[in-house]
C-alpha positions as a LaTeX table, in Angstrom:
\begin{tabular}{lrrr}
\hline
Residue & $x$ (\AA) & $y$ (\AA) & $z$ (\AA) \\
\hline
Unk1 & $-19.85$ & 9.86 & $-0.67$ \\
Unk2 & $-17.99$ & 13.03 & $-1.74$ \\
Unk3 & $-18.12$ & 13.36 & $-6.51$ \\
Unk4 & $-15.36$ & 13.26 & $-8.36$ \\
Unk5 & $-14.24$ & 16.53 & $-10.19$ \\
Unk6 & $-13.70$ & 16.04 & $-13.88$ \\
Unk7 & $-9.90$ & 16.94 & $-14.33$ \\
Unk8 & $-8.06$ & 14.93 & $-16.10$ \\
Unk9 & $-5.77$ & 12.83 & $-14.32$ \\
Unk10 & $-2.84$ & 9.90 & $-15.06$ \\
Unk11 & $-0.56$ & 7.39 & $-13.46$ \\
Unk12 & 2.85 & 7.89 & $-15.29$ \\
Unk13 & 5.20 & 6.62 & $-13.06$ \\
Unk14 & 5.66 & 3.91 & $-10.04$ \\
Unk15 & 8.71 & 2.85 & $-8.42$ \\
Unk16 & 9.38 & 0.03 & $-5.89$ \\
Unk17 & 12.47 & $-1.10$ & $-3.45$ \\
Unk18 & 12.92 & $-3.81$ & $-0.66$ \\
Unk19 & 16.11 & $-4.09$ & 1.51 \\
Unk20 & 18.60 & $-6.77$ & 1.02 \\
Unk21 & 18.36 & $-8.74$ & 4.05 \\
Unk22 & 16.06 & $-11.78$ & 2.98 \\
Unk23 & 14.95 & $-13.22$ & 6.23 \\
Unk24 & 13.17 & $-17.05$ & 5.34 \\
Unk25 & 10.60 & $-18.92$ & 6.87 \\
Unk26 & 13.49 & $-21.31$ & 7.75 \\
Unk27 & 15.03 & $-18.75$ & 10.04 \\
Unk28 & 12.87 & $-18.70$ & 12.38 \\
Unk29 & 12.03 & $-22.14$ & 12.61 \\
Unk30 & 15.67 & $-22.65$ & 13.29 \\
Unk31 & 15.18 & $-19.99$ & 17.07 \\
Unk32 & 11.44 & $-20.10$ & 17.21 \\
Unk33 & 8.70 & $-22.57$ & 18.26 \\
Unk34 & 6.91 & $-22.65$ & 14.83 \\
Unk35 & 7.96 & $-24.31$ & 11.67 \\
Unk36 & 7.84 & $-22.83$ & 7.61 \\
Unk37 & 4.63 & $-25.46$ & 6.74 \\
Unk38 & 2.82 & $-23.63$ & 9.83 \\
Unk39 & 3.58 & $-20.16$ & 8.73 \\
Unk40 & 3.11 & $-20.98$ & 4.93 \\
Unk41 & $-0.04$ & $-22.47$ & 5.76 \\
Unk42 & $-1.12$ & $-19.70$ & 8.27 \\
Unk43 & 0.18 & $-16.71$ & 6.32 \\
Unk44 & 1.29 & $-18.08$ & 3.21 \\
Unk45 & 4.29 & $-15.68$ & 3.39 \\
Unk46 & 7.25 & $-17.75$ & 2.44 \\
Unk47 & 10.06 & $-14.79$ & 3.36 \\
Unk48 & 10.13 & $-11.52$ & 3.70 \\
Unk49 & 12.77 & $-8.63$ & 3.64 \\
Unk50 & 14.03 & $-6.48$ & 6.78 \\
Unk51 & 16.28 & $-3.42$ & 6.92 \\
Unk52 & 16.97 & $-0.41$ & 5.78 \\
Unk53 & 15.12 & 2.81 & 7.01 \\
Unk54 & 12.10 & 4.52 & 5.81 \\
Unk55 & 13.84 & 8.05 & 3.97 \\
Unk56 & 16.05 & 5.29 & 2.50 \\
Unk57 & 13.56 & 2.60 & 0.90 \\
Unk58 & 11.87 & 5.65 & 0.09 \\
Unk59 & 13.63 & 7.58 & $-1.86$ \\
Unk60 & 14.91 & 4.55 & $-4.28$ \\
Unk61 & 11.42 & 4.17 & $-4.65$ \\
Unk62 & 10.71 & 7.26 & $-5.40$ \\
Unk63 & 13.32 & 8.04 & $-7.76$ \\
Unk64 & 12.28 & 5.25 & $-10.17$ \\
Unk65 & 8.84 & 6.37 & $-9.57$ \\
Unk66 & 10.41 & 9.87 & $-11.04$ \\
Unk67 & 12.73 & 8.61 & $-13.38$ \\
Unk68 & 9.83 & 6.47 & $-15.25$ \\
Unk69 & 7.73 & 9.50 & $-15.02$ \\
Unk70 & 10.34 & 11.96 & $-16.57$ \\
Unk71 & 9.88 & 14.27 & $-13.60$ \\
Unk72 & 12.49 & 15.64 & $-11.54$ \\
Unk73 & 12.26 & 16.83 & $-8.47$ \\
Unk74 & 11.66 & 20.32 & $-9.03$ \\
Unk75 & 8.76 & 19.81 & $-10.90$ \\
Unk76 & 6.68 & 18.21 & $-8.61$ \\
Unk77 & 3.67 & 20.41 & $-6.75$ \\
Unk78 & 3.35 & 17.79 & $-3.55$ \\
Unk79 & 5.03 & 14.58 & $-2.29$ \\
Unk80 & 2.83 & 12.70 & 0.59 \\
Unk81 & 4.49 & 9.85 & 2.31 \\
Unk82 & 2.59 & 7.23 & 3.46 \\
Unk83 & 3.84 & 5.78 & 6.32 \\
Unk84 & 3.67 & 4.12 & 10.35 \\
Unk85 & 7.22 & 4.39 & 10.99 \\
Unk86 & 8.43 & 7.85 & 10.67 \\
Unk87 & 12.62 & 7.32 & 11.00 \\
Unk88 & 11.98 & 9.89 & 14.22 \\
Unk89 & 9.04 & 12.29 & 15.64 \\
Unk90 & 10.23 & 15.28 & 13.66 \\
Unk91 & 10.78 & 16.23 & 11.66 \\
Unk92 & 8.25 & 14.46 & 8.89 \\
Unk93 & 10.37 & 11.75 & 7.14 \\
Unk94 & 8.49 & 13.00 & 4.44 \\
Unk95 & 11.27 & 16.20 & 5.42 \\
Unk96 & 14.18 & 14.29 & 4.92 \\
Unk97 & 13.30 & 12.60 & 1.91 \\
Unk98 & 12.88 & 16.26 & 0.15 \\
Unk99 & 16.49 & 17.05 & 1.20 \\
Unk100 & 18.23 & 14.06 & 0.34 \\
Unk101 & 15.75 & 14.74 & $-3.52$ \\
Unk102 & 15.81 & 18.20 & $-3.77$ \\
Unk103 & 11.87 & 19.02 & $-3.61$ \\
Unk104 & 10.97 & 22.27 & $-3.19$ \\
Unk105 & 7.35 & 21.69 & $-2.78$ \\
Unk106 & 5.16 & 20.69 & $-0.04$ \\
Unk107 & 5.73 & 17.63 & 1.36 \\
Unk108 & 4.20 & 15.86 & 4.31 \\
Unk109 & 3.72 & 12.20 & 6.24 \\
Unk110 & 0.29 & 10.96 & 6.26 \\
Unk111 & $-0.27$ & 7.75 & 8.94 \\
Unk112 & $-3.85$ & 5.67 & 8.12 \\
Unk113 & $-1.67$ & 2.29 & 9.13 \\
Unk114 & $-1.98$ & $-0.28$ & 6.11 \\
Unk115 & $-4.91$ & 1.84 & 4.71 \\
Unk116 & $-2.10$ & 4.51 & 4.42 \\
Unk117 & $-1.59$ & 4.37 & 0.85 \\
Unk118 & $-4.94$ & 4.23 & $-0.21$ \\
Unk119 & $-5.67$ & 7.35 & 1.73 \\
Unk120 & $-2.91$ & 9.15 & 0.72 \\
Unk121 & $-3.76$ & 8.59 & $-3.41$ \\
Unk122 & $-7.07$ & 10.28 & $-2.52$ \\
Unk123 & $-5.71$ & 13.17 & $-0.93$ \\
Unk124 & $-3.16$ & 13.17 & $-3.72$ \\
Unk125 & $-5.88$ & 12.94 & $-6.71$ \\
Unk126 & $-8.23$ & 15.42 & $-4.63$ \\
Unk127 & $-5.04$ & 18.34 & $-5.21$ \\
Unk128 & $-4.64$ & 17.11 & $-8.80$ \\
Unk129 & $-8.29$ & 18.45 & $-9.06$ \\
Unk130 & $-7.43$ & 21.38 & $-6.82$ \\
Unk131 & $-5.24$ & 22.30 & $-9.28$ \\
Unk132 & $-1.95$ & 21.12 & $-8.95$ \\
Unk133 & 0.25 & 18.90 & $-11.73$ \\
Unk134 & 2.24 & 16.26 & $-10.72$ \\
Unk135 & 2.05 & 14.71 & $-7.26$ \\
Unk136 & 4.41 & 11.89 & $-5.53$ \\
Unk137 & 3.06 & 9.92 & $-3.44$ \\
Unk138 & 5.17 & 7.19 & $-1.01$ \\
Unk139 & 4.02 & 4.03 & 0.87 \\
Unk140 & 6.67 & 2.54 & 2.95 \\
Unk141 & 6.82 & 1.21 & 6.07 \\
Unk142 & 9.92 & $-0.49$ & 8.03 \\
Unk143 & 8.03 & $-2.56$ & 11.09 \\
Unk144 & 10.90 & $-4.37$ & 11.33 \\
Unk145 & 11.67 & $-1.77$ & 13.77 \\
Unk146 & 8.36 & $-2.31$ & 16.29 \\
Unk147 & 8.10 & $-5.63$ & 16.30 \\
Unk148 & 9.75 & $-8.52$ & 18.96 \\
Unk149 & 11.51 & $-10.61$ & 17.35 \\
Unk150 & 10.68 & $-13.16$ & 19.58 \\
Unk151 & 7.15 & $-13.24$ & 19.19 \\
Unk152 & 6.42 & $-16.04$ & 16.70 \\
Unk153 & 2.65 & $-14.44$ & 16.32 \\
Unk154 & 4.21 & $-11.04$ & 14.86 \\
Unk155 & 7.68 & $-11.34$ & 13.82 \\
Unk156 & 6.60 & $-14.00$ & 11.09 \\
Unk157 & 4.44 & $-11.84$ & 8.86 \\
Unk158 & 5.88 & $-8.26$ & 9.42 \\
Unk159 & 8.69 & $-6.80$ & 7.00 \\
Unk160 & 9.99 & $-3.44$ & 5.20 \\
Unk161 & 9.45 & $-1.96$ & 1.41 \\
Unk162 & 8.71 & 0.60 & 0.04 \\
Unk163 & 6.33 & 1.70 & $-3.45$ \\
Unk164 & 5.59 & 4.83 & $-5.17$ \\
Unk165 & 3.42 & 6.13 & $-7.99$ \\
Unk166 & 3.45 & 9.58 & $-9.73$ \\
Unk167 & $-0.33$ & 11.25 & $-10.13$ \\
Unk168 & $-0.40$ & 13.50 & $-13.61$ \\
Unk169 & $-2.79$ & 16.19 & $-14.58$ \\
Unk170 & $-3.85$ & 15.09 & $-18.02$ \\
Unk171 & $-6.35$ & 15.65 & $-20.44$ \\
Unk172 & $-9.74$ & 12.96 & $-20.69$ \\
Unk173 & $-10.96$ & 11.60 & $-17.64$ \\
Unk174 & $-9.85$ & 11.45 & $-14.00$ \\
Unk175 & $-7.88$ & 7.80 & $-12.93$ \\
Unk176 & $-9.97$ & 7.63 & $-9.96$ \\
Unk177 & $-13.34$ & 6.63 & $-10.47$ \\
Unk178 & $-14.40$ & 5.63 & $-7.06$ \\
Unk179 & $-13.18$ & 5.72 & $-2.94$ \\
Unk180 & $-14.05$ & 4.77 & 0.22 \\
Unk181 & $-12.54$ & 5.70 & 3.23 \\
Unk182 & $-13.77$ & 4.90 & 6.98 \\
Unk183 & $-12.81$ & 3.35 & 9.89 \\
Unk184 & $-14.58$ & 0.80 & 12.70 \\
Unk185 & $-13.17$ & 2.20 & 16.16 \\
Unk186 & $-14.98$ & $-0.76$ & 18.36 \\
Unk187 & $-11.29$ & $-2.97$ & 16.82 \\
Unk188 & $-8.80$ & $-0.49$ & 18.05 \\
Unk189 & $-8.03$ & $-2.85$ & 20.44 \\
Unk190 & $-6.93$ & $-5.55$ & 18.45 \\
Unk191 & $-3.82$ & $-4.29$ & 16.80 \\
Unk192 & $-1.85$ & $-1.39$ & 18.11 \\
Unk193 & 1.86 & $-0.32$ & 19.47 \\
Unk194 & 2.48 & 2.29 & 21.34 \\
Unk195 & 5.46 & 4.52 & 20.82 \\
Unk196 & 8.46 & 2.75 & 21.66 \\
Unk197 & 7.06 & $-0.44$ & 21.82 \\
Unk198 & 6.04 & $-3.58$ & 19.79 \\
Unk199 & 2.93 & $-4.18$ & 18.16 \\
Unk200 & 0.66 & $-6.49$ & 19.62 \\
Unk201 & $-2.41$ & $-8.27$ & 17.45 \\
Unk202 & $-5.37$ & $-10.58$ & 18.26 \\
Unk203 & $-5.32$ & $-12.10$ & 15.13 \\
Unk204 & $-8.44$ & $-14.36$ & 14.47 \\
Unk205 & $-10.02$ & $-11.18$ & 15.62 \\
Unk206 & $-8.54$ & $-9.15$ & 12.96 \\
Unk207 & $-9.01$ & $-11.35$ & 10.79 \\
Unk208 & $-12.93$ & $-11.56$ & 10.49 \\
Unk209 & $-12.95$ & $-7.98$ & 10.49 \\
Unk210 & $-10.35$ & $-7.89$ & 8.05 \\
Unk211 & $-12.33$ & $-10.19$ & 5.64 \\
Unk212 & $-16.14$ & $-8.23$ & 6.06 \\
Unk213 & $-14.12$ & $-4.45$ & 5.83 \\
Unk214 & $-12.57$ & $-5.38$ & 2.54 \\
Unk215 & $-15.66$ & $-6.65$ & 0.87 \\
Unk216 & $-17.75$ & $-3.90$ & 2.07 \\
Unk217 & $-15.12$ & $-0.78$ & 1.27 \\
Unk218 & $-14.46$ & $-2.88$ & $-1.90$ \\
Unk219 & $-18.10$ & $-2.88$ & $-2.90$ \\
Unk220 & $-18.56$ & 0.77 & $-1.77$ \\
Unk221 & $-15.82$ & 1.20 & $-4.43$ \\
Unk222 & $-17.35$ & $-0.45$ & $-7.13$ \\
Unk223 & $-20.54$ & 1.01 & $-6.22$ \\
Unk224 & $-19.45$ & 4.24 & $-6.81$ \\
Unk225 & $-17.31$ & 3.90 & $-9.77$ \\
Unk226 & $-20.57$ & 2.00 & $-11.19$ \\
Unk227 & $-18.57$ & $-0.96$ & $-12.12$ \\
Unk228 & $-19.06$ & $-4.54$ & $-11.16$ \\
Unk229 & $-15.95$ & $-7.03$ & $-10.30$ \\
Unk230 & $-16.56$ & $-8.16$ & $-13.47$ \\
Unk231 & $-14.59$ & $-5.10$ & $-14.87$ \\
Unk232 & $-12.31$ & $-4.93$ & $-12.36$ \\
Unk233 & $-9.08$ & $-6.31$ & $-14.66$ \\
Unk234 & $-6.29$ & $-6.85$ & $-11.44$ \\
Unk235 & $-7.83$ & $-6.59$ & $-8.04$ \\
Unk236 & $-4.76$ & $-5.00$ & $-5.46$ \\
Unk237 & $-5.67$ & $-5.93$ & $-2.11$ \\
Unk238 & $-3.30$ & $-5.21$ & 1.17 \\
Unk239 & $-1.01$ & $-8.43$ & 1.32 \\
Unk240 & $-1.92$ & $-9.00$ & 4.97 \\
Unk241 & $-2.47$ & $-12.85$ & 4.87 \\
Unk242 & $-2.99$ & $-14.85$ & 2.07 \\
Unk243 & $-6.18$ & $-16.43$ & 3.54 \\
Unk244 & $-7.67$ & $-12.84$ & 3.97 \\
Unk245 & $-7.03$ & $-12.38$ & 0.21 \\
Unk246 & $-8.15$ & $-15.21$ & $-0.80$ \\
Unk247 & $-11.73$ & $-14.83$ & 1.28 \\
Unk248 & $-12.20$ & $-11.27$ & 0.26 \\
Unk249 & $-11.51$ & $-12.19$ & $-3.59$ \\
Unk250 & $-14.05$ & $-15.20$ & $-3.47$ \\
Unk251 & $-16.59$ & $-13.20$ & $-1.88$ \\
Unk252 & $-16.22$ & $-10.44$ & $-4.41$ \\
Unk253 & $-16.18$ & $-13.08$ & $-7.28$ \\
Unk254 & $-12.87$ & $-11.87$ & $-8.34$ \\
Unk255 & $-10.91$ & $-15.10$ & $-9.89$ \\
Unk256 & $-7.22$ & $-15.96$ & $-9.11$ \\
Unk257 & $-5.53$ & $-15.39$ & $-12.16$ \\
Unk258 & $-6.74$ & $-11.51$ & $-11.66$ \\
Unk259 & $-5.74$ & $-10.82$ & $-8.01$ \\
Unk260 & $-1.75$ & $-9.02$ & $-7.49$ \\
Unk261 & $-0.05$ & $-11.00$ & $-4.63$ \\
Unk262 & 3.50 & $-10.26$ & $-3.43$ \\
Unk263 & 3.21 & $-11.65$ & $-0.01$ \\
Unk264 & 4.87 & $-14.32$ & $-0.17$ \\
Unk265 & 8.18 & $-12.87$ & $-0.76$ \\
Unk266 & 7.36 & $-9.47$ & 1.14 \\
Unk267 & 5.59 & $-10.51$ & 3.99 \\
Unk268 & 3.06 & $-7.40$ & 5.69 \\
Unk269 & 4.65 & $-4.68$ & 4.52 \\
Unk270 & 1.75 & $-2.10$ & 5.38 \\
Unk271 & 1.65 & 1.08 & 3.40 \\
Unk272 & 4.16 & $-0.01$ & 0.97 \\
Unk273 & 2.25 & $-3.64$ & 0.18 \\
Unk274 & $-0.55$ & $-2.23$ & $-2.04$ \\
Unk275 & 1.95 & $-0.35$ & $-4.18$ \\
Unk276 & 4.97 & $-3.24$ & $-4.17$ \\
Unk277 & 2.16 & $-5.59$ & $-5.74$ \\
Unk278 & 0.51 & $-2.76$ & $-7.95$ \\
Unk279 & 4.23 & $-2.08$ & $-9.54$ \\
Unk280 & 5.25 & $-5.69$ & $-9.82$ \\
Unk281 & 2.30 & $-6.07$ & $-11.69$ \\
Unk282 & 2.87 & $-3.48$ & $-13.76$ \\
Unk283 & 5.92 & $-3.94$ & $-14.67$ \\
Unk284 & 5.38 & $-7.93$ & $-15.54$ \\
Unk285 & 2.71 & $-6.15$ & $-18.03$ \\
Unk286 & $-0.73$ & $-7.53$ & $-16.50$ \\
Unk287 & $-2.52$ & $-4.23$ & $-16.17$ \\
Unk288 & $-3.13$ & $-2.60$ & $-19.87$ \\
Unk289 & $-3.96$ & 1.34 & $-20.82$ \\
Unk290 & $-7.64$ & 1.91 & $-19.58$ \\
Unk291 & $-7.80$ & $-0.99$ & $-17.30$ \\
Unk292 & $-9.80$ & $-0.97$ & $-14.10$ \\
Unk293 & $-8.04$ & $-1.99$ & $-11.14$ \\
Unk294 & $-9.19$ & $-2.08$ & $-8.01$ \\
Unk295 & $-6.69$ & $-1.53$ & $-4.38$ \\
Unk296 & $-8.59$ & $-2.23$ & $-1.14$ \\
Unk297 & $-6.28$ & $-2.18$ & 2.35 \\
Unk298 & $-7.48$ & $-2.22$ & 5.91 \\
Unk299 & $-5.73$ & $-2.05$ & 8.78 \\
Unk300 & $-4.93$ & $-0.77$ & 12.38 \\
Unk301 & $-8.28$ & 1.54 & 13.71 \\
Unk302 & $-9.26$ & $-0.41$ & 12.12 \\
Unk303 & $-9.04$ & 1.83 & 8.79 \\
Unk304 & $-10.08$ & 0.68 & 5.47 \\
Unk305 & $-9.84$ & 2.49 & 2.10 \\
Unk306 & $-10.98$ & 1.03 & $-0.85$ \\
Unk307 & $-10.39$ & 2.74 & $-4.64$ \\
Unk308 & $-10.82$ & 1.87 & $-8.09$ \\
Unk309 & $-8.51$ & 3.06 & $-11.00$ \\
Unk310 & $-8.67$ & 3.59 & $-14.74$ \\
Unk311 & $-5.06$ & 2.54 & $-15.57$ \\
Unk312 & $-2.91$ & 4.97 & $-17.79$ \\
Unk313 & 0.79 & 4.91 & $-17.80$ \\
Unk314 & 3.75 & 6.27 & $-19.70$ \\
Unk315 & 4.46 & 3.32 & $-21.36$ \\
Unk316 & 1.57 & 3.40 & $-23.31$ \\
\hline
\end{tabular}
């Protein structure tokens, strides 16, 4: 696994949105043949939020990311948007975003499915230490768009948000400690969508992946960072399935009271669930200055990324 260069490095803003449109578990039992105890007990997703489109949960997002950090627009170096559902083929949504804000740096759309953010705060970090100053960087995803709505196995858990987080140059030590990246291509069967389509899952399938790709990228992680769970103060894992969470965090002897979990109210919101549950922890004040905190996501490929953070905000 690649070292870490020893420029300093910060998290000094974050930013979150969700559309309006609260669809409940209740709503579907009312059309569908499946009831709120079976998804709550399947899931444990209790609603989740649809609409809106992925330039627009963005960039609320990312102006409270922004607006926390002090920045504005013009002095960021690089904006990478995490994302599955680019609003069309091109240009990069990533595009749009920087004319509706102003940027004037480069900007571009980086798609690792629900390992997308993950990815993208390495590639971020790695041009902090290349040099650059402040860096946005965007998870959002709006599969409210590819999914049937009719299809009680996918329309249940997937939903829109959006999250953001702004990377600083700073003196001391580097916020990322440790990363790992990789992918198992035997599974790329087992959840997919092809371009104007729906996605399509095999579920248990994915799940027992799911489970052993988080543990092991997780423990890669920790490996690297040479920390133990035991340091880890919030554990951020992709808010997939709460029974996947759950597994992953026992395995990893991570207690409850120290895992992040949004998706109850969110639902699967890929690239934009790790940072919806990092911010709403953060801003409920459960992560402190020089924390460790540790994301893990995995998804279509299937990808996994796996990171581990020393916290530092603005606040503080």
């Amino acid at each position: 696994m690649p070292g870490l260069s020893g420029r300093g490095s910060s998290i000094v803003g974050w930013g979150s949105a969700l559309p309006d449109q609260v669809v409940t578990n209740a709503d579907f039992q009312a059309r569908l043949d499946t009831s709120d105890e079976w998804i709550r007990e399947r899931t444990g997703i209790h609603e989740r939020r649809w609409g809106g489109t992925t330039a627009s949960l963005s960039i609320t997002a990312a102006s409270r990311a922004l607006d926390m950090a002090g920045l504005t627009p013009g002095e960021l170096d690089l904006v990478i948007l995490s994302t599955a559902t680019s609003d069309q083929t091109v240009p990069a949504t990533s595009a749009v975003i920087a004319g509706e804000l102003g940027y004037s740096c480069g900007t571009f759309d980086l798609d690792a499915a629900c390992a997308g953010f993950t990815y993208a705060f390495v590639v971020g970090h790695s041009m902090l230490q290349a040099g650059l100053d402040n860096i946005l960087i965007i998870g959002c995803d709006t599969l409210s768009n590819i999914i049937d709505k009719d299809d009680r196995s996918t329309a249940v858990l997937f939903a829109d948000g959006a999250g953001a987080l702004v990377l600083k140059a700073t003196p001391g030590e580097a916020c990322l400690r440790g990363w790992d990246l990789g992918i198992d291509t035997s599974a790329l069967h087992l959840l997919w969508c092809n371009k104007g389509g729906y996605i399509t899952m095999e579920g248990k399938e994915v799940f027992r992946k799911a489970v052993r790709a988080t543990i092991d990228s997780a423990n890669s992680a920790l490996e690297q960072s040479k920390l133990t769970s035991d340091a880890i103060a919030l554990f951020v894992p992709h808010q997939a399935n709460k029974r996947i969470i759950d597994a992953a965090a026992q395995r990893l002897e991570i207690p409850e009271d120290r895992l992040a979990i949004v998706l109850d109210r969110t639902g699967n919101t890929s690239s934009a669930s790790i940072p919806l549950a990092l911010c709403e922890a953060a801003d409920k004040g459960r992560i402190s200055h020089g924390d460790h905190v540790l994301l893990a996501g995995f998804g279509a490929g299937m990808t996994w990324a796996s990171m581990v953070v020393r916290w530092g905000n603005s606040k503080q």
